[in-house]
C-alpha positions as CSV (number, residue, x, y, z in Angstrom):
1,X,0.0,0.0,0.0
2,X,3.1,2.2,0.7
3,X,3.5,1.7,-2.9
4,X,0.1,3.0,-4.2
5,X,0.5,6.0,-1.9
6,X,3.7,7.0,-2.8
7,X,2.6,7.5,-6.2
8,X,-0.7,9.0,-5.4
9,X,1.3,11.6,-3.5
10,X,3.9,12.3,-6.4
11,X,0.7,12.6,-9.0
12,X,-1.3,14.2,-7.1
13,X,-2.6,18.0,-8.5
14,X,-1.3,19.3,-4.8
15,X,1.6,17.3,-5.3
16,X,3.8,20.9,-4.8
17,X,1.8,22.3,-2.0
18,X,4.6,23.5,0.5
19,X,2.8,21.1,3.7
20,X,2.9,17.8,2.0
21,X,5.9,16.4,3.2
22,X,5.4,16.2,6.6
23,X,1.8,15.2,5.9
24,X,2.7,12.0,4.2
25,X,4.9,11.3,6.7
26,X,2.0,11.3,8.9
27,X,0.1,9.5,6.3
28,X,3.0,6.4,6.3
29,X,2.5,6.5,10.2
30,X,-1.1,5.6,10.0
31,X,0.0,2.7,7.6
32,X,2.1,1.5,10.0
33,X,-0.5,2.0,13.0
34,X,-3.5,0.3,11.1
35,X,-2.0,-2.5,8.7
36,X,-4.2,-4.4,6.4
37,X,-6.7,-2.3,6.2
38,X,-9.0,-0.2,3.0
39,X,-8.2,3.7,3.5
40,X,-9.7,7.0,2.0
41,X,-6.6,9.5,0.8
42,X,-7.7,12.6,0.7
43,X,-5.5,15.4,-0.9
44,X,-6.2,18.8,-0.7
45,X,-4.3,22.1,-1.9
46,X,-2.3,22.3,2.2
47,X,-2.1,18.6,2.7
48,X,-3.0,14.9,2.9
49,X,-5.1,13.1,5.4
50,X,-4.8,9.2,4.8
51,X,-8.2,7.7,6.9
52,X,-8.1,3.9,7.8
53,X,-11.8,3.0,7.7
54,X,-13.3,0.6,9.9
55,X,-11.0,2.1,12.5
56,X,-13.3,3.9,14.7
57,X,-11.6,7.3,14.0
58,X,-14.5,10.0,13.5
59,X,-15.5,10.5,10.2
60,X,-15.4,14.2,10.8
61,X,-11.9,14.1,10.1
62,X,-13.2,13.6,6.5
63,X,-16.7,15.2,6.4
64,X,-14.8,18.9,7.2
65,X,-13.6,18.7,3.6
66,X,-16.9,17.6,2.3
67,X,-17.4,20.0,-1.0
68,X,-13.5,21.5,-0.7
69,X,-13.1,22.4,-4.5
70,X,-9.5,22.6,-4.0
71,X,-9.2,18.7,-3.0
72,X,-9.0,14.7,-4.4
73,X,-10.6,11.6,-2.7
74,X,-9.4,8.5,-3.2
75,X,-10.2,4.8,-2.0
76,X,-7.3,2.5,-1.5
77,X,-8.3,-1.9,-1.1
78,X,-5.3,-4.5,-1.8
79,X,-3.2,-2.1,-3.8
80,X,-6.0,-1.1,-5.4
81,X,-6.7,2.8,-5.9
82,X,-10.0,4.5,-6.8
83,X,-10.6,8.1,-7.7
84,X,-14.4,8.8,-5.2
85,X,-16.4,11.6,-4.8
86,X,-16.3,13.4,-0.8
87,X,-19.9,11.6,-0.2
88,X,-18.7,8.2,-1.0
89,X,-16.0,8.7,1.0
90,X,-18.1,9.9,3.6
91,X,-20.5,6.8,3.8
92,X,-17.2,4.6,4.0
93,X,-15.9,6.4,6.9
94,X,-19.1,5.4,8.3
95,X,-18.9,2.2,9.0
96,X,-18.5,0.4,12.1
97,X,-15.2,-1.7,13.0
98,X,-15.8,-5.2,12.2
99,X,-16.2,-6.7,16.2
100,X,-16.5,-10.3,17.2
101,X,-20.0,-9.7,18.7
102,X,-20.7,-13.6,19.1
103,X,-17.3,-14.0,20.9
104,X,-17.1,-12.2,24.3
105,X,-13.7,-12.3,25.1
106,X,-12.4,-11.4,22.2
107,X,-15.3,-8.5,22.2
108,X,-13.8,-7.4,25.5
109,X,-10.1,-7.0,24.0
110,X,-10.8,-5.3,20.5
111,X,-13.3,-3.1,22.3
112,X,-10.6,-2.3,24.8
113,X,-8.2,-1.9,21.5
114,X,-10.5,0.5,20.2
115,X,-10.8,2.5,23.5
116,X,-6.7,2.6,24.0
117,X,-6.6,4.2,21.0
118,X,-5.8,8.2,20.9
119,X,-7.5,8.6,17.4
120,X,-10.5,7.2,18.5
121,X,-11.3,8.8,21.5
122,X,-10.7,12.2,20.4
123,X,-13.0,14.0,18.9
124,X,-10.9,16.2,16.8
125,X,-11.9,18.8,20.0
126,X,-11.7,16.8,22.8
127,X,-9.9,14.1,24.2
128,X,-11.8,12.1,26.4
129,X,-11.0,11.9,30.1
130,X,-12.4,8.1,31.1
131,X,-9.4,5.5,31.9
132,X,-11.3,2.9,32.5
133,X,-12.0,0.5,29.4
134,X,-13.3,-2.4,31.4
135,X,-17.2,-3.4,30.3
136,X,-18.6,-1.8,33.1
137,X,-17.5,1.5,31.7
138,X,-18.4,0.8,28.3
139,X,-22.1,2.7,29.4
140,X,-20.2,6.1,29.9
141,X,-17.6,5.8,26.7
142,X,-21.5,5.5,24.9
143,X,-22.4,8.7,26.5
144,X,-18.8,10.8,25.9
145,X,-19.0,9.5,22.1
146,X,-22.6,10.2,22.1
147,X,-21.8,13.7,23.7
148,X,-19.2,14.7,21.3
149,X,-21.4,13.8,18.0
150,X,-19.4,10.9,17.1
151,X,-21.7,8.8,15.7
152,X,-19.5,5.7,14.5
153,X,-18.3,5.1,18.0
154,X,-21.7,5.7,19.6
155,X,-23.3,2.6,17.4
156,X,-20.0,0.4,18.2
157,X,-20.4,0.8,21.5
158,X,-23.8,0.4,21.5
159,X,-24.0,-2.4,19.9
160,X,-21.1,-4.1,22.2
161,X,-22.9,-3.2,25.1
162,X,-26.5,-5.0,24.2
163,X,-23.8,-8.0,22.7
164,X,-22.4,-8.5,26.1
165,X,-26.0,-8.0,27.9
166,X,-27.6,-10.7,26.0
167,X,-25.0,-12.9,27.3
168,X,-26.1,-12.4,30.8
């Protein structure tokens, strides 16, 4: 994937915009954080942002630059690139991590993943204060992501918490 995005970044329209370098150094960071995974590129005329979907990251990071004139949206799958629009880039950002809701334990750990994660509980404003990750605070994480408009999280968590309730 390093591949495809090198090359996205030297072909880009914005390729000479004076940012870029330390953004795709950023970019090849989230590559390393979130392996294996599809991603929307998005380039714009002061930057890139690469977006690992199905991460849990709020797809505000993306929707901000919904309608930017001055920017390109890509979709990147097993080496794969696409040229998208901002809205079907949008709706991908949307979906939920893929969780083992049949299997609790493993539930319990890639929900705690999710929740150790920096990018995921911020808000792009905030940073949420809980510690806690254990299921008995999974009710206020629902609540912060809830308070902070952060839809895809809200859902996850939601739906973790009614997994792990119909097991009781």
């Amino acid at each position: 994937m390093k591949k495809q995005l090198e090359e996205l970044f030297r072909n880009s329209k914005y390729a000479a915009t004076y940012y870029r370098n330390d953004d795709i150094k950023g970019d090849y960071a989230i590559l390393k954080k979130y392996p294996n995974r599809e991603y929307i590129w998005l380039s714009r005329d002061f930057g890139t942002l690469l977006f690992p979907l199905q991460s849990g990251i709020s797809p505000a990071y993306l929707a901000a630059y919904a309608g930017y004139e001055n920017a390109e949206w890509f979709f990147l799958s097993k080496g794969e690139v696409t040229k998208i629009d901002s809205a079907a880039a949008i709706t991908m950002a949307n979906k939920l991590p893929d969780l083992p809701y049949g299997e609790p334990q493993r539930l319990i750990t890639d929900v705690c993943k999710l929740l150790s994660d920096q990018n995921v509980t911020s808000s792009g404003f905030a940073q949420a204060s809980i510690r806690e990750k254990d299921v008995c605070s999974w009710g206020r994480w629902f609540e912060w992501f809830k308070s902070t408009e952060q839809p895809v999280m809200q859902k996850t968590m939601g739906n973790a918490i009614k997994a792990m309730s119909s097991r009781t």
